[in-house]
C-alpha positions as CSV (number, residue, x, y, z in Angstrom):
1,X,71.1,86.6,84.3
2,X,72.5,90.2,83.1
3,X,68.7,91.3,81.3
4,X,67.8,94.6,82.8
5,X,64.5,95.4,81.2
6,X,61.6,97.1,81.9
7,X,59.6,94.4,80.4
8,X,57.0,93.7,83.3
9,X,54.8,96.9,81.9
10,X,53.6,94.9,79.0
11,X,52.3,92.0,81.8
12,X,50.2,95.3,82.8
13,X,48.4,95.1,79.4
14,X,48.5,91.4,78.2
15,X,49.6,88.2,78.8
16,X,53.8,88.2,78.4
17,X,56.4,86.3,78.7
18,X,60.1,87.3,78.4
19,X,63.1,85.1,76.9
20,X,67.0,85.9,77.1
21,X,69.2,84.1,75.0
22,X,72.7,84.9,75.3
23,X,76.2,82.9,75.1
24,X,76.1,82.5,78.8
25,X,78.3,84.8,81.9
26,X,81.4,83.7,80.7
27,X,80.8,86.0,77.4
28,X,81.2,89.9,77.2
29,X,77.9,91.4,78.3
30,X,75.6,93.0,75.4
31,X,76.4,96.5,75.3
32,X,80.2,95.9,76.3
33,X,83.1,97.5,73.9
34,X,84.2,93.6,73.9
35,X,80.5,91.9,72.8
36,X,80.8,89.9,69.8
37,X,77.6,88.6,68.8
38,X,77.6,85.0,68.7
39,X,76.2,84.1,65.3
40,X,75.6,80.4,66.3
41,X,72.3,82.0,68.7
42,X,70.6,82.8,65.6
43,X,69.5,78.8,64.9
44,X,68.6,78.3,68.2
45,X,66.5,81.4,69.0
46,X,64.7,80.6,65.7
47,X,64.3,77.2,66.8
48,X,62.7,78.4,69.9
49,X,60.2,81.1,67.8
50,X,59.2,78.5,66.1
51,X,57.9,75.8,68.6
52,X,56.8,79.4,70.9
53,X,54.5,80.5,67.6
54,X,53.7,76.4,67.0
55,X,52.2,76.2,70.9
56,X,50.2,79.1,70.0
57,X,48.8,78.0,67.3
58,X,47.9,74.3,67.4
């Protein structure tokens, strides 16, 4: 995994989780000259939004 957050300060405050969706290692890291975003993520991560925030919910 390339995520290099700081994200464990919200687990300080709240319950948290953290997700990473990427095109996988063999894709130019975000942040590179190179990264193209792959526009095919967008369907999935709102797939995955959606059963998160349905979880919740019901």
């Amino acid at each position: 995994m390339r995520a290099s957050e700081d994200f464990g300060v919200f687990g300080w405050a709240a319950k948290s989780a953290m997700l990473c969706l990427g095109p996988g290692e063999e894709h130019p890291a975000l942040h590179q000259p190179d990264y193209d975003f792959p526009k095919d993520l967008i369907p999935v991560g709102a797939r995955i939004f959606d059963r998160i925030a349905r979880d919740l919910l019901y």
